[in-house]
N, C-alpha and C positions, 0 to 999 in steps of 0.2 A: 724383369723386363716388363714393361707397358702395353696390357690388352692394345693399345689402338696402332700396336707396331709390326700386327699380323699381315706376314706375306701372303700373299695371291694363295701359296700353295696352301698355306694353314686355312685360309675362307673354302676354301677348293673341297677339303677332305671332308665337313660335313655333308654339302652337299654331293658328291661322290656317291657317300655312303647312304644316303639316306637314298636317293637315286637308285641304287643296286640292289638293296633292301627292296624298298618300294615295287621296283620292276620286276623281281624273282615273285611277292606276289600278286600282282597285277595284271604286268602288261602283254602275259601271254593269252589274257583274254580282251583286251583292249579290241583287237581287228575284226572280234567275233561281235562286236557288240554294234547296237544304231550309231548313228553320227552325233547326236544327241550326248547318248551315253559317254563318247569318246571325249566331248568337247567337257563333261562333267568330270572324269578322271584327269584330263589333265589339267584343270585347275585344280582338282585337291591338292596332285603332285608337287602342282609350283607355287602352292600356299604350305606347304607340307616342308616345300625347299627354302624359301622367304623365312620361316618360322627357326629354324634349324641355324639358317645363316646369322639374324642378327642375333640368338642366342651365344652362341657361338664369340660374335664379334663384338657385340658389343656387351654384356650380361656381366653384372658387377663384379661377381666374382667367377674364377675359372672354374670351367666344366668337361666333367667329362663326356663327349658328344659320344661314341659309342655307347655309355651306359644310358642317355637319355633315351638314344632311336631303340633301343633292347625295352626299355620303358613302354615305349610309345604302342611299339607291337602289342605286350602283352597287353596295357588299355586295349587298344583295337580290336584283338581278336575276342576280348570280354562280351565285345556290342552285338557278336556273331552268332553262336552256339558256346554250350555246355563245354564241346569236343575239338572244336576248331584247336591248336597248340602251335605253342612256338617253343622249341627245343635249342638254348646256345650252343654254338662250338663246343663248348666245354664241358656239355652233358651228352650232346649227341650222340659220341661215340657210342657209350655206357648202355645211352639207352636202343640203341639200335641192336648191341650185342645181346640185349635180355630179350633179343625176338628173332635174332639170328640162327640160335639154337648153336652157339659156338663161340670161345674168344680165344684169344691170346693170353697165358698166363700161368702160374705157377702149378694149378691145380688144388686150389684148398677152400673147404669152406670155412669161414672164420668168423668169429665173434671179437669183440672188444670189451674184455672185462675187464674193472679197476683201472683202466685209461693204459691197456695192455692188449693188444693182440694175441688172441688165445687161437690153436688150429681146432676145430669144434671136430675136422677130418678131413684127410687127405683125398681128393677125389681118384676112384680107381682107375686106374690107367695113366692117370697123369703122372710128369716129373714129380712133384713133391713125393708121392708114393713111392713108386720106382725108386728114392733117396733113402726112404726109410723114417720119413718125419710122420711123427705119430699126434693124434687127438693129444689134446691136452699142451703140447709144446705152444711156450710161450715166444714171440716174436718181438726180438731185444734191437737188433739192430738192423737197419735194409743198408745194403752196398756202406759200410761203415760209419753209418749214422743213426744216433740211438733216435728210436720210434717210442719207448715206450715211458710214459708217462711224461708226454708233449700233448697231449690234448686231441689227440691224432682223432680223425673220423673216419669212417664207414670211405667215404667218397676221398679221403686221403691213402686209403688201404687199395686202392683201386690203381689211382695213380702210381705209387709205387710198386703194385706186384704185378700188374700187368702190363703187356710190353708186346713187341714185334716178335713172334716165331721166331725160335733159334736165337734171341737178343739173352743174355747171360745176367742173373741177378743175383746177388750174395747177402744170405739173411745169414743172421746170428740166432741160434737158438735156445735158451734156457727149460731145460729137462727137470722134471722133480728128481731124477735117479741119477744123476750129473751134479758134480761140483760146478762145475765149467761150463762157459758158455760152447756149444758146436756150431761150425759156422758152416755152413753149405752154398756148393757154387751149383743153383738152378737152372738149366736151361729152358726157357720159357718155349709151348710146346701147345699145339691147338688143345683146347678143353673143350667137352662136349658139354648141352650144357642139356636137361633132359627133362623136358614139360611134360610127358607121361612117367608120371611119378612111384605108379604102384600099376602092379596089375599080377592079379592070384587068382587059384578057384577057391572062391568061398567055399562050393558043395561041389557032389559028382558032378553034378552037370552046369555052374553057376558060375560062371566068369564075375570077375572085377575088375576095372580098368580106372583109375583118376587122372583126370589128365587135368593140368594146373592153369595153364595159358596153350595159346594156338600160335605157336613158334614156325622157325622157317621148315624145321624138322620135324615137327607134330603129326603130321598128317604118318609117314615113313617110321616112326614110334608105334603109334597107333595101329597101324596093320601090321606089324611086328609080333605086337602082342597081341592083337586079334589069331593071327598065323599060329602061334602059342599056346594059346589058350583052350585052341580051336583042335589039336595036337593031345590035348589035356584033358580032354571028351567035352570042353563046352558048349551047351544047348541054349543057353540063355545068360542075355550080358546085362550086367550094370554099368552103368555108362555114369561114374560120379565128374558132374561139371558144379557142383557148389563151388563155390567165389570164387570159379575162373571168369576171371574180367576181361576175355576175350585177347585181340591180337590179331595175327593174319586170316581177314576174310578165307580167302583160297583154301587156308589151313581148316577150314571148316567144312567149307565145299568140298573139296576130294572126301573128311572122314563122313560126310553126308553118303560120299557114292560109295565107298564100303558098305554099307547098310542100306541102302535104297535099291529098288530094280524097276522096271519097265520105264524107262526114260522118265521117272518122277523130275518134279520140279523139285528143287531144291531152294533158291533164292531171288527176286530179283530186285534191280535199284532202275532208278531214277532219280537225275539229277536236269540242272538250267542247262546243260551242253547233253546233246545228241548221243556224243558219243560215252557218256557214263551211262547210259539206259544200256543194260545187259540182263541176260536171263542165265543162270546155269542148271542141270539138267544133271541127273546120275546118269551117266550114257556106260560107264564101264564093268564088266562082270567081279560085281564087289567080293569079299571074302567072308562078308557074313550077312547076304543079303534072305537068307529064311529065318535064322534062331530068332526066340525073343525077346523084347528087349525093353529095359526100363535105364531111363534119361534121369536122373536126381537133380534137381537145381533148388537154387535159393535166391535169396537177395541181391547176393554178389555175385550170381552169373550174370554174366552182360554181352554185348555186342557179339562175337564169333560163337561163344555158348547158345545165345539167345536163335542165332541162324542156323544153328545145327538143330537144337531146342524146336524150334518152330517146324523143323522140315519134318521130323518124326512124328510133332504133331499132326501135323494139315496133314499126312499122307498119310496116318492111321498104320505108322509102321511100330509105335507101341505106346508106352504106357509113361505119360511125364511126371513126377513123385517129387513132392517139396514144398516152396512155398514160389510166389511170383516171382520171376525176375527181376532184372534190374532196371530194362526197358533202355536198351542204347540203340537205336535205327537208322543212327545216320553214320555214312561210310567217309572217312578220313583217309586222304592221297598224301605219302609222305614226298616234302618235294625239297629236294637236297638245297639249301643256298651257298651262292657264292663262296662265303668266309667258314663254311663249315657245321651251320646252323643247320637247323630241319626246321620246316613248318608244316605241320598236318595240317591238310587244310580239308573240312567238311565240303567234298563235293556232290553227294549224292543221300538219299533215303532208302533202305533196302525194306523187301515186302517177305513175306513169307508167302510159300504158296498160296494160299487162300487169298492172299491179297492185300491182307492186315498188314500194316504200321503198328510194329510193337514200341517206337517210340515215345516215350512217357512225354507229357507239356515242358516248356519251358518256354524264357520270356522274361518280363519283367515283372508280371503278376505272377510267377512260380519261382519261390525259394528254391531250385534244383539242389542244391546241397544239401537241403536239411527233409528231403523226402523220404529216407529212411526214419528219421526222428517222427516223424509223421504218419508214417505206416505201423509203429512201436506206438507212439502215441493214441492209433486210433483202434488200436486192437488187429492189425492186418497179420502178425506174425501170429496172433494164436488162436484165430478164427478164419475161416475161408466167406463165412458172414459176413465179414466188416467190409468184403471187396464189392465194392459199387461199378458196374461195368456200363458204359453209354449205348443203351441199344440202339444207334444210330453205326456202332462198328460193332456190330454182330457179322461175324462169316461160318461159313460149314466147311469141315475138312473134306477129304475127297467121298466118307462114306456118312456122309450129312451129320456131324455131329458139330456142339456150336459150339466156337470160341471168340474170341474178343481182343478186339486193336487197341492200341490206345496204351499204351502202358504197360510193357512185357509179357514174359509168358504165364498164364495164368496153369498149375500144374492141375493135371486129371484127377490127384488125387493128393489131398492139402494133406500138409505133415506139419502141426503148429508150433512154434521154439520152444524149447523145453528151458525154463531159468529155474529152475524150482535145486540145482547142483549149482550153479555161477552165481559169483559174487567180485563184488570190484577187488578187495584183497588179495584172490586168487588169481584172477586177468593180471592186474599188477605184477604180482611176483613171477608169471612166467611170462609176462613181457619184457621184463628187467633183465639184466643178466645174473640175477642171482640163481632162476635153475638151470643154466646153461654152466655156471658155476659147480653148482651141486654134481651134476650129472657126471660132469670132467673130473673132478677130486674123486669121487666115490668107486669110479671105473678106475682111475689109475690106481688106488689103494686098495681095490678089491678083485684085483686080475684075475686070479687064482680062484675063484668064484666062478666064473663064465668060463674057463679050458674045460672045451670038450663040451659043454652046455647046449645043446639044439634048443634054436627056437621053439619049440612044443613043449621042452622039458621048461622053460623059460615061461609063457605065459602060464602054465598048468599051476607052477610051482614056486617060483619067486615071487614072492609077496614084500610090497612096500612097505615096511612096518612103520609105528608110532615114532619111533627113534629115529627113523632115518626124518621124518618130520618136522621133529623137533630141530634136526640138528639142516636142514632146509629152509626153516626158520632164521634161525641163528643166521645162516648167510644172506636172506632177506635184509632183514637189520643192517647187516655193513652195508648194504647195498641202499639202504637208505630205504626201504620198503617194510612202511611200520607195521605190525601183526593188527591185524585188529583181530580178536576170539571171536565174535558173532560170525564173522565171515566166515571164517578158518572151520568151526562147528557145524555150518552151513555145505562146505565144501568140501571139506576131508578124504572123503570117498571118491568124488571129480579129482582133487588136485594125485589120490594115488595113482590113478587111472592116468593121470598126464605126463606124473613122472615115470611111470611104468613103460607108457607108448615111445615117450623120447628117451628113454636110457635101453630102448628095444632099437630103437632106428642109431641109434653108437654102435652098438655090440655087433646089428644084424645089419639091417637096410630099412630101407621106405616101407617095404610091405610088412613090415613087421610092427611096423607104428601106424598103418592104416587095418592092418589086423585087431588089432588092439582097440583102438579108435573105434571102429565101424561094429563092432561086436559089444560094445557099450552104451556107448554117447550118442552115435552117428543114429537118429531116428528114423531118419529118413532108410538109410541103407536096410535097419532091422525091417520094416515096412515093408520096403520095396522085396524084402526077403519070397514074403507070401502074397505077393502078387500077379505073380507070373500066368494065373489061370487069366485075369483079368486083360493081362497085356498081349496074350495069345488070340482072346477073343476081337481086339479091338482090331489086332492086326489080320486075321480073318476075314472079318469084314469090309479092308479094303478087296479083298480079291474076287478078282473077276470071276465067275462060272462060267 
């Protein structure tokens, strides 16, 4: 058929679309704005609509006008901020569920190894548990159709196992101790999904809490195990937020009012509309507002980390141990559209108490993406020296001590990256699926090993040996992850410590892999160990006489 044969309706649907698009994010602030301003949006509009149409109508070859206006957004919201997004239908869901603290779904956490769905473990509580499918089981066929070795991905594994509560899904499953494939009929069943990831006492009196992102459920986690811990004779918490990259403001604000007391500031923002100017305030009797307390960050805490991060600071409620943040200050409004889509749209700047913009530059003169490269490059991970601070945003916390705007949180007390264990070989191979590989064969072939095994009798006494290495190795290789020995000689000791942690969190749980972890590697954690005199004194100091 002949582009110049298009009906009224087919010229109609771009501009439609581009119209609804447009208006979701726009025209709810068109009324707020001068006369001026008004008469300049609606010409972009119908330069935006003109533009769309003869594409469309007349453009030599046919197009798909949906994928252009998906295009066009994401240009658009480039020219805005760092954080501005635009999320399609198609991801939206997924991604709203990884901040919901809940889905719909089978219950398993999963890997894809050799272009196979492997179950890495059944999540507790969930149907798949409740069925009796174990770590290690391979997933052959979904609802009678083979999955495995079709090229299947991450975001295909989603689509298919996840579904409507109560909606009934039938996998096939391949057992190493089965001839036969076993087929199971799933009833899909809420999953919890659980951003406080670890939380134990270190010592008599020494809590540990990691909490991973600031989810819908984070906040309700968080005082859980504060509640617990606190049970457990806890005197003093570590509060690990390395590379959490933040998530629900709010989710930050309530665990700020856990640990805050006499009406502290906790956050506030300002944005171009009125009504995003807000202040929040710990007004509630928190459940651990005297122990205390030492905050851990690094690079990769950002936004809801950095606002929590901040309030401890500026209010001398304890002691922040790491290295800078990541420097994210500007507040993102998720705003549902029409077809399904989300756009975060950047409508405000939030302060720390003291006042400070921990927001890093950006622009057209700041590479924003390659500021990490940069702060590596200039010596910032392993010096507290190399951090050049603008004394034009110099501020004092509530008991006159000085910190600085401009660029994250800068911690009280620098802990410099240790690379002198890490090597690219190493990264590689447990990024890969080759020791998620390892870890699955070795447990299933070694059961009888771990009956009856307590975690204590486990770190004291299981040892990683040379052999198991070699043969770690070996599964690198199919996996396409070439040995290199400099690296490997370099790292040996790191990489047993890795697979020690991760074939502790199979056997045991999370805390058994940040046990591990934080008692080694984690410098910051070991640090923050003996510091507690210091974070006692700081917090002293805010209190009144």
């Amino acid at each position: 058929m002949s582009d110049i044969k298009n009906t009224k309706q087919q010229i109609r649907l771009p501009l439609i679309l581009a119209l609804a698009i447009s208006a979701g994010i726009w025209i709810g602030a068109t009324f707020a704005e001068p006369k001026s301003d008004r008469n300049d949006l609606k010409a972009a509009l119908y330069k935006l609509q003109e533009i769309i149409t003869y594409i469309n109508r007349d453009y030599v070859d046919s197009v798909n006008t949906n994928e252009l206006v998906e295009f066009g957004i994401q240009r658009m919201l480039e020219k805005l901020d760092p954080h501005s997004s635009y999320i399609p239908a198609k991801d939206a869901s997924l991604a709203k569920s990884q901040l919901d603290g809940e889905f719909d779904g089978i219950g398993v956490e999963f890997g894809i190894i050799r272009d196979t769905i492997y179950v890495v473990a059944p999540l507790t509580g969930g149907p798949s548990e409740k069925l009796g499918i174990q770590s290690g089981d391979q997933i052959i066929k979904v609802d009678g159709k083979t999955v495995a070795g079709t090229g299947i991905t991450n975001r295909d594994v989603f689509d298919l196992l996840r579904g409507p509560r109560n909606s009934t899904v039938t996998i096939d499953i391949k057992r190493k101790s089965e001839n036969d494939l076993i087929s199971y009929d799933i009833v899909r069943d809420k999953i919890p999904q659980y951003s406080v990831n670890a939380s134990y006492m270190a010592s008599e009196e020494i809590g540990y809490i990691k909490v991973t992102r600031f989810a819908a459920t984070t906040h309700e986690e968080f005082k859980k195990a504060l509640k617990e811990l606190k049970d457990q004779g806890m005197k003093k918490l570590i509060l690990d937020l390395q590379g959490n990259p933040g998530g629900y403001m709010g989710a930050a604000i309530n665990m700020a009012d856990e640990i805050l007391d006499n009406n502290a500031l906790i956050v506030s923002q300002e944005g171009k509309m009125s009504r995003y100017n807000q202040k929040a305030y710990a007004v509630k009797p928190g459940v651990f507002e005297d122990g205390s307390i030492i905050v851990l960050i690094n690079e990769g805490s950002a936004s809801a980390s950095e606002i929590l991060a901040g309030a401890v600071q500026d209010n001398d409620r304890g002691l922040i141990v790491g290295r800078r943040s990541f420097g994210k200050g500007l507040v993102q409004m998720p705003i549902d559209l029409s077809d399904g889509a989300e756009l975060r749209l950047t409508i405000a700047r939030y302060y720390t108490p003291s006042g400070r913009s921990i927001q890093k530059p950006y622009g057209e003169d700041e590479d924003y993406s390659a500021d990490w490269s940069y702060r590596f490059e200039h010596g910032e991970f392993f010096s507290a020296d190399s951090i050049k601070f603008n004394d034009s945003l110099r501020y004092e916390t509530v008991s006159g001590r000085t910190v600085y705007g401009g660029g994250g949180i800068m911690p009280d007390y620098f802990v410099p990256l240790d690379t002198t264990m890490v090597s690219t070989y190493v990264n590689r191979l447990m990024n890969s699926d080759a020791s998620r590989e390892y870890i699955l064969d070795y447990l299933e072939n070694n059961k009888s090993k771990f009956d009856g095994m307590s975690f204590e009798q486990y770190y004291k006494n299981f040892d990683i040996t040379d052999n198991m290495l070699q043969d770690l190795i070996k599964v690198g290789e199919k996996n396409k992850v070439k040995f290199i020995e400099k690296d490997f000689n370099k790292s040996k000791e790191y990489l047993k410590i890795l697979i020690k942690a991760n074939m502790a969190r199979n056997v045991y749980d999370d805390n058994a892999f940040y046990k591990i972890i934080n008692e080694t590697v984690n410098e910051s954690f070991i640090q923050a160990l003996n510091l507690f005199d210091e974070a006692n004194k700081i917090a002293l100091s805010s209190k009144k006489e």
